[in-house]
MARDOPA-672668 format. One record per residue (C-alpha): residue number from 0; residue in three letters; x, y, z. Coordinates in Angstrom, 3 decimals. Each point is the difference from the previous one (the first is absolute). Layout:
BEGIN
<pt><nr>NUM</nr><rest>Ala</rest><east>X</east><north>Y</north><up>Z</up></pt>
...
This chain:
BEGIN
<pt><nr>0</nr><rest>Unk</rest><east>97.136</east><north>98.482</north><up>128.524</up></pt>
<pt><nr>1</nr><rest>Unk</rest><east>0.147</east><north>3.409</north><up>-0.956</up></pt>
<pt><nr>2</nr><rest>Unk</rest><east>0.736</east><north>1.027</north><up>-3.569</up></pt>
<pt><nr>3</nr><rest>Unk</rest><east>2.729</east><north>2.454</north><up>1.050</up></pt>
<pt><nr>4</nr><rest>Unk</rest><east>1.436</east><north>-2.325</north><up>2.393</up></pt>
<pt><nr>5</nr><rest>Unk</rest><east>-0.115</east><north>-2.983</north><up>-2.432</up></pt>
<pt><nr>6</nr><rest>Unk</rest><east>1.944</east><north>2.932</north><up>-2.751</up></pt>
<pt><nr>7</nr><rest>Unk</rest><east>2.869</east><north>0.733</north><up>2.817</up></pt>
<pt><nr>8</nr><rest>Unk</rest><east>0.348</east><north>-3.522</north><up>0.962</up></pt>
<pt><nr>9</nr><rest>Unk</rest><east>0.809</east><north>-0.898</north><up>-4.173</up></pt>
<pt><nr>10</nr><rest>Unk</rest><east>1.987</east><north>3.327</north><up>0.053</up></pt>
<pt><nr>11</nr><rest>Unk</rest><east>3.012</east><north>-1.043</north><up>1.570</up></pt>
<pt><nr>12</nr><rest>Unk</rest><east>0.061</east><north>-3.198</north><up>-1.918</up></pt>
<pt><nr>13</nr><rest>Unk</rest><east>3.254</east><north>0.020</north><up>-2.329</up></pt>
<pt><nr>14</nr><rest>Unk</rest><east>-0.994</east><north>1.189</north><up>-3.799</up></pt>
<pt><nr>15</nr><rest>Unk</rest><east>2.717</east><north>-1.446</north><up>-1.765</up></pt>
<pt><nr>16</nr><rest>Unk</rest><east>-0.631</east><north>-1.194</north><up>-3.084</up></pt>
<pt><nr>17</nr><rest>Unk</rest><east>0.575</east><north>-4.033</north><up>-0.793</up></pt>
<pt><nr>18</nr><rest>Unk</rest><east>3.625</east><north>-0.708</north><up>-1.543</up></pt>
<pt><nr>19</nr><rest>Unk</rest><east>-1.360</east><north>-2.346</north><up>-2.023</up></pt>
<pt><nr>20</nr><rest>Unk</rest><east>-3.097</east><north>2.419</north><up>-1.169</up></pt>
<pt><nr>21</nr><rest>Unk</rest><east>2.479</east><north>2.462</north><up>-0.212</up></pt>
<pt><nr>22</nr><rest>Unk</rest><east>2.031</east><north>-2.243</north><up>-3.013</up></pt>
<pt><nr>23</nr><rest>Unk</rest><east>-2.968</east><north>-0.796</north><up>-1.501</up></pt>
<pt><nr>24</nr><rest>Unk</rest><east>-1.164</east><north>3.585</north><up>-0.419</up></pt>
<pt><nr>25</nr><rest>Unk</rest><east>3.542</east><north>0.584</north><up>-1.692</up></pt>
<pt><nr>26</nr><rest>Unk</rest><east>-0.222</east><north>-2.625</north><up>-2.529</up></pt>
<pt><nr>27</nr><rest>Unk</rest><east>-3.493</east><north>0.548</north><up>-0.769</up></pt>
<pt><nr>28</nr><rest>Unk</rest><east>0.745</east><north>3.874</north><up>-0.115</up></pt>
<pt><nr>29</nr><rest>Unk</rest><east>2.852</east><north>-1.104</north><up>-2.650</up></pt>
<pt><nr>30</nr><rest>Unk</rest><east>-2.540</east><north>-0.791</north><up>-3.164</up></pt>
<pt><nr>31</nr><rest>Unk</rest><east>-1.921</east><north>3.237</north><up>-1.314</up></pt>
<pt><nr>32</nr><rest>Unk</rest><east>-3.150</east><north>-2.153</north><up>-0.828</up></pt>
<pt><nr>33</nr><rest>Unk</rest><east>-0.005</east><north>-1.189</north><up>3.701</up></pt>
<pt><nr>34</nr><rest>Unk</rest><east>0.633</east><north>3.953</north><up>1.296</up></pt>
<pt><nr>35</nr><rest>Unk</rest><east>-2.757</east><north>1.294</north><up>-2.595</up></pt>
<pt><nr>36</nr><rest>Unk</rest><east>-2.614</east><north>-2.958</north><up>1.067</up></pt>
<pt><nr>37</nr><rest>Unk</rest><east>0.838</east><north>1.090</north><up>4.178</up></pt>
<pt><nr>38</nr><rest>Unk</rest><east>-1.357</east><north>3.903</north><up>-1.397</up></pt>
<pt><nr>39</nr><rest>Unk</rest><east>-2.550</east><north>-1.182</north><up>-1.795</up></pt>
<pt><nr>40</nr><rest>Unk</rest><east>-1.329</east><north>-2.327</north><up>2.659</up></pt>
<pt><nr>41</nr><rest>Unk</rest><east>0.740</east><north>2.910</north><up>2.564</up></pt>
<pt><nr>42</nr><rest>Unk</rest><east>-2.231</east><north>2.726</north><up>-1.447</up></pt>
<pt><nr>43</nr><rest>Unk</rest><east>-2.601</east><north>-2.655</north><up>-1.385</up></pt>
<pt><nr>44</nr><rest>Unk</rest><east>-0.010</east><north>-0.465</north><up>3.805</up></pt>
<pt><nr>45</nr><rest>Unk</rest><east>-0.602</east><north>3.554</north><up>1.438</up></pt>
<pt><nr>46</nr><rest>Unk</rest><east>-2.582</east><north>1.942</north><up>0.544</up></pt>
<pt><nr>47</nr><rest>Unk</rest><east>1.032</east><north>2.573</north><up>-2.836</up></pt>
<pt><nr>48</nr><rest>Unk</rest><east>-0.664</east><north>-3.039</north><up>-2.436</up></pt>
<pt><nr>49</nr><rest>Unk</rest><east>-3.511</east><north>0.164</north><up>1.181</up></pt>
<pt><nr>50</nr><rest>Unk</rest><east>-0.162</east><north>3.779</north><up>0.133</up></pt>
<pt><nr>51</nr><rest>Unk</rest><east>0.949</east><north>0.486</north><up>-3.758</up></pt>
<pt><nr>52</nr><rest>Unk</rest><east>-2.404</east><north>-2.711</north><up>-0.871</up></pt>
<pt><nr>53</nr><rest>Unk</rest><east>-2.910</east><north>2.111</north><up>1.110</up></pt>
<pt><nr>54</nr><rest>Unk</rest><east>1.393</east><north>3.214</north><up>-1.304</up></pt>
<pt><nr>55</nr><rest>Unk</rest><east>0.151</east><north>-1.875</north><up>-3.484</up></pt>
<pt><nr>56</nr><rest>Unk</rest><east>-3.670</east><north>-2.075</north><up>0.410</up></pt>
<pt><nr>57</nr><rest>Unk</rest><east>-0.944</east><north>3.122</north><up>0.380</up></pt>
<pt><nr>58</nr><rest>Unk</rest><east>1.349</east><north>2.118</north><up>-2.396</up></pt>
<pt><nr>59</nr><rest>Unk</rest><east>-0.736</east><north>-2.384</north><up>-2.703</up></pt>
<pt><nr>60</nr><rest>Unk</rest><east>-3.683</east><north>-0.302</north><up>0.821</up></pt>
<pt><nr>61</nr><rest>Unk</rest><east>-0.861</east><north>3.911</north><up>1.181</up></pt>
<pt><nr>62</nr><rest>Unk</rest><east>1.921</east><north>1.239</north><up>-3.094</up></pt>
<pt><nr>63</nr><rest>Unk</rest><east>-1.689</east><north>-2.088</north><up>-2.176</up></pt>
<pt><nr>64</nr><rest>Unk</rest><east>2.744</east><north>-1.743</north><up>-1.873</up></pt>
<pt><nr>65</nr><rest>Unk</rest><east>-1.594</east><north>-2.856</north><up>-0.993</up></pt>
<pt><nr>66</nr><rest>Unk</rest><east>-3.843</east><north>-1.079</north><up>0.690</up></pt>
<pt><nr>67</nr><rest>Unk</rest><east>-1.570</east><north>-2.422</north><up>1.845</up></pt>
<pt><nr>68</nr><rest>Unk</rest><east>0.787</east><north>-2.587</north><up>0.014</up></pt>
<pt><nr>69</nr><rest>Unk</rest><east>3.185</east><north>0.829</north><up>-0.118</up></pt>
<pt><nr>70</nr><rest>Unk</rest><east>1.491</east><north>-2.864</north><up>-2.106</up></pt>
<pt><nr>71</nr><rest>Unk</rest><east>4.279</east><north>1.743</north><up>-0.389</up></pt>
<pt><nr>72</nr><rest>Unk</rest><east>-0.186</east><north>0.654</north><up>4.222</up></pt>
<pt><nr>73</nr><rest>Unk</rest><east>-1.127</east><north>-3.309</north><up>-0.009</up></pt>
<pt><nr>74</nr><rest>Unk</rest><east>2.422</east><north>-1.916</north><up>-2.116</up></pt>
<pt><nr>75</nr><rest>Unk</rest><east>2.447</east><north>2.306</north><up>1.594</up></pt>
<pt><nr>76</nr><rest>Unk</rest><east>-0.490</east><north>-0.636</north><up>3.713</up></pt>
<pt><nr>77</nr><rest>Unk</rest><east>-0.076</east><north>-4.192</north><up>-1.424</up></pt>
<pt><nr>78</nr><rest>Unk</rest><east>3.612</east><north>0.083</north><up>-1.067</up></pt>
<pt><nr>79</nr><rest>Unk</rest><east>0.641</east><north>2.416</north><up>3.202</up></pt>
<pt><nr>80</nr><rest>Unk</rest><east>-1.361</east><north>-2.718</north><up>1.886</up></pt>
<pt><nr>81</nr><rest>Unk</rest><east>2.305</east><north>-2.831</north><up>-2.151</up></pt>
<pt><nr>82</nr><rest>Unk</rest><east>2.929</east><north>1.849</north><up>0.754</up></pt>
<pt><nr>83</nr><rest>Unk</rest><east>-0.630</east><north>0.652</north><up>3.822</up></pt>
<pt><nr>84</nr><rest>Unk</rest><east>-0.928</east><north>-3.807</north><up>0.770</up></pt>
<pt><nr>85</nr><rest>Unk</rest><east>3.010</east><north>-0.520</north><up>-1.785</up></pt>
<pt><nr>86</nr><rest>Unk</rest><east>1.574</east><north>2.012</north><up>2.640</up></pt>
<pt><nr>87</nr><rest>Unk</rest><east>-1.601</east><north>-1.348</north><up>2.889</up></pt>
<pt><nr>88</nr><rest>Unk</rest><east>1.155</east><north>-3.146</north><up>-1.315</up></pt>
<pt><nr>89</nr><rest>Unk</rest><east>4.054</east><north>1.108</north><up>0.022</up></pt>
<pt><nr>90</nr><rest>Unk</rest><east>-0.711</east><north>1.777</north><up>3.518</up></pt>
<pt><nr>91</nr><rest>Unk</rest><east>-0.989</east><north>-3.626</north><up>1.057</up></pt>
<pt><nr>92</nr><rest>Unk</rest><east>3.061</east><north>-1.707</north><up>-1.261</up></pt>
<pt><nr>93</nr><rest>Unk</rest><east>2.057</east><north>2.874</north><up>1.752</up></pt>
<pt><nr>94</nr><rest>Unk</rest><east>-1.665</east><north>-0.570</north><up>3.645</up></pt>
<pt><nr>95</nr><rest>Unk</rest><east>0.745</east><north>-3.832</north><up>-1.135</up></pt>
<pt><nr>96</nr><rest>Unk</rest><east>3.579</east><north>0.335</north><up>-0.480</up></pt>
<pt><nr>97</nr><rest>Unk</rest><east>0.422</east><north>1.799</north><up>3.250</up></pt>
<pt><nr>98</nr><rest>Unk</rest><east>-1.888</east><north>-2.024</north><up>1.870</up></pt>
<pt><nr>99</nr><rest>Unk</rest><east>2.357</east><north>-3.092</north><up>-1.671</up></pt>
<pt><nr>100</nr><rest>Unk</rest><east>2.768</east><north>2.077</north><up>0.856</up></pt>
<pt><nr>101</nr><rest>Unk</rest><east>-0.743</east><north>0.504</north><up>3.352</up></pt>
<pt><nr>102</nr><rest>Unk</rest><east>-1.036</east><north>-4.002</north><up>0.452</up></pt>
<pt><nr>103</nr><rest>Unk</rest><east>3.377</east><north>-0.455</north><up>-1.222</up></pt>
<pt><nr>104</nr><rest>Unk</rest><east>1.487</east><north>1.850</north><up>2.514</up></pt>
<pt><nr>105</nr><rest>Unk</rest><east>-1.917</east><north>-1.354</north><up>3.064</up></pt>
<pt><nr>106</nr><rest>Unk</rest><east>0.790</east><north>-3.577</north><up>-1.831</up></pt>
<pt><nr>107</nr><rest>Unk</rest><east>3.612</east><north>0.335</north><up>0.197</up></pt>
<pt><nr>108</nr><rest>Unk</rest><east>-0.377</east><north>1.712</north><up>3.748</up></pt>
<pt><nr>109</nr><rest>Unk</rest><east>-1.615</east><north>-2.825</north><up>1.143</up></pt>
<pt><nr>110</nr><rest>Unk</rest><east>2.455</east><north>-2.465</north><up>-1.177</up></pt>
<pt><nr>111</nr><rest>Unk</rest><east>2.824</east><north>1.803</north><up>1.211</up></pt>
<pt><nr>112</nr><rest>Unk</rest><east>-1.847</east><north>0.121</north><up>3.471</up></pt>
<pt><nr>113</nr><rest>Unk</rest><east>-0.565</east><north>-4.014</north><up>-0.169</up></pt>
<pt><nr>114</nr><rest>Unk</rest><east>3.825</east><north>-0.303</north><up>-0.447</up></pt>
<pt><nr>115</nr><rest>Unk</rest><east>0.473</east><north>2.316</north><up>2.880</up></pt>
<pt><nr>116</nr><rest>Unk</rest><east>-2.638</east><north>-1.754</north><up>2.019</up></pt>
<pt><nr>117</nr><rest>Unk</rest><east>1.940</east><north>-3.414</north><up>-1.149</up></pt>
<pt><nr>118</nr><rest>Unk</rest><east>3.235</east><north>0.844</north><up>1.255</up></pt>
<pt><nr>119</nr><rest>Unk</rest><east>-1.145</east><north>1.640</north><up>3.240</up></pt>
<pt><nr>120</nr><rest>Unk</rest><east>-1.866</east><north>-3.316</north><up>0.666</up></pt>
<pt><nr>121</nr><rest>Unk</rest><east>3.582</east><north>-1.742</north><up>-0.915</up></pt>
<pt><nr>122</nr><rest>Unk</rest><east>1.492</east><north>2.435</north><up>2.824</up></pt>
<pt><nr>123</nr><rest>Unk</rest><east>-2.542</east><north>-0.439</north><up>2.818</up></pt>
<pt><nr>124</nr><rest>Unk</rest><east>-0.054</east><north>-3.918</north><up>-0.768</up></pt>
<pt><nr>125</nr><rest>Unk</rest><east>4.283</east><north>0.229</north><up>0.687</up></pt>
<pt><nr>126</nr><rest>Unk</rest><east>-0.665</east><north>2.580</north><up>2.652</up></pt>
<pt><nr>127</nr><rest>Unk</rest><east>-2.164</east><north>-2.896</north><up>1.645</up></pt>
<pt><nr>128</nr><rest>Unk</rest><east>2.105</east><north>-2.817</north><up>-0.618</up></pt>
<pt><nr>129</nr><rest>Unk</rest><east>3.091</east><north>2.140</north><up>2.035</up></pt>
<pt><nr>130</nr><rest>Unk</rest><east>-2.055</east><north>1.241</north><up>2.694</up></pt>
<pt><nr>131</nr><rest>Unk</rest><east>-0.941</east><north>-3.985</north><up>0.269</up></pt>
<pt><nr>132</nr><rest>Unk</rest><east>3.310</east><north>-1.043</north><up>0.394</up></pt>
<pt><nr>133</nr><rest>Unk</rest><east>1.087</east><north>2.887</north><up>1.880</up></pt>
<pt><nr>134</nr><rest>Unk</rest><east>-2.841</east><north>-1.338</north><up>2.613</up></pt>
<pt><nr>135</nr><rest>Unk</rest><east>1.394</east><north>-3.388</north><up>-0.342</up></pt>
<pt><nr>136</nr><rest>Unk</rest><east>2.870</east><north>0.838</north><up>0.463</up></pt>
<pt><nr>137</nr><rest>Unk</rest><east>-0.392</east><north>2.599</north><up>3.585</up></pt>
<pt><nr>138</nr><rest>Unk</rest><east>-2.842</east><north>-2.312</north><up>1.518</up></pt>
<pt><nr>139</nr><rest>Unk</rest><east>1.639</east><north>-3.792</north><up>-0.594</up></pt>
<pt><nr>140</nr><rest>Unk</rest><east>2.208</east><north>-0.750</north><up>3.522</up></pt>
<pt><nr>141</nr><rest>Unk</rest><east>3.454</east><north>0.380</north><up>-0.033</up></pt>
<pt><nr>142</nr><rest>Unk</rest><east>2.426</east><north>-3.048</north><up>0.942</up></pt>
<pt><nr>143</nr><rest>Unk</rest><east>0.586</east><north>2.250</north><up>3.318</up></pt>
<pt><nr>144</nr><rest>Unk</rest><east>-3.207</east><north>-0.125</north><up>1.039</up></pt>
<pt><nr>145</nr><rest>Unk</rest><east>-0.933</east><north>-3.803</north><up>-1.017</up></pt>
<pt><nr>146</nr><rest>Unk</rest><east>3.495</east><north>-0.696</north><up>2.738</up></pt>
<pt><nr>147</nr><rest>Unk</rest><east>-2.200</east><north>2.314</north><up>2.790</up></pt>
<pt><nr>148</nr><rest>Unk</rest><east>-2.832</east><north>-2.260</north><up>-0.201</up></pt>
């Protein structure tokens, strides 16, 4: 299939966001440390990150700050690299709680759907049981025609 084809066919898929994602974001949104972590792990995550990186590698070496073999940019880009893992780390537990979140959601979908299933099995079975005696009932000879034979 087509790129562009496969792109229209998503397209008019609904976009609405998950209620329960949607309460989740609020709460988390609710503690600063979470909200300052989500900015951190956003730019740590874009391409500016990377961009500034090289700007700064570079700087540092081509203006000479410190020589090779450059023991500060070193020790510097170490605890950089503490921090970000650190980072990674909370994005992980983020994409963990919303996946829990959503697994809670489809958990409690699923049993309301059994219950629903359950008492539309409960209906058919009593549908059944009239439409049996209903049968019974219109095919069994009447005393009017057990005196015509």
């Amino acid at each position: 299939m087509e790129q562009s084809a496969l792109v229209q066919r998503v397209a008019h898929l609904s976009r609405e966001p998950n209620p329960a994602l949607a309460e989740h974001a609020k709460q988390r949104a609710e503690s600063v440390q979470n909200r300052i972590a989500d900015q951190i792990t956003a730019f740590a995550g874009s391409m500016w990150f990377v961009y500034i990186h090289i700007v700064w590698f570079s700087c540092w070496i081509g203006f000479g700050v410190e020589k090779y073999p450059y023991g500060l940019l070193t020790m510097i880009v170490s605890l950089e690299a503490i921090f970000l893992s650190t980072f990674v780390m909370i994005s992980q537990n983020r994409a963990d709680a919303k996946r829990q979140v959503i697994a809670d959601q489809q958990w409690q979908t699923v049993k309301e759907e059994d219950k629903q299933n359950q008492e539309l099995l409960n209906l058919s079975n009593q549908i059944l049981e009239l439409t049996k005696g209903i049968h019974a009932y219109t095919t069994r000879p009447s005393p009017s025609d057990e005196a015509h034979r």
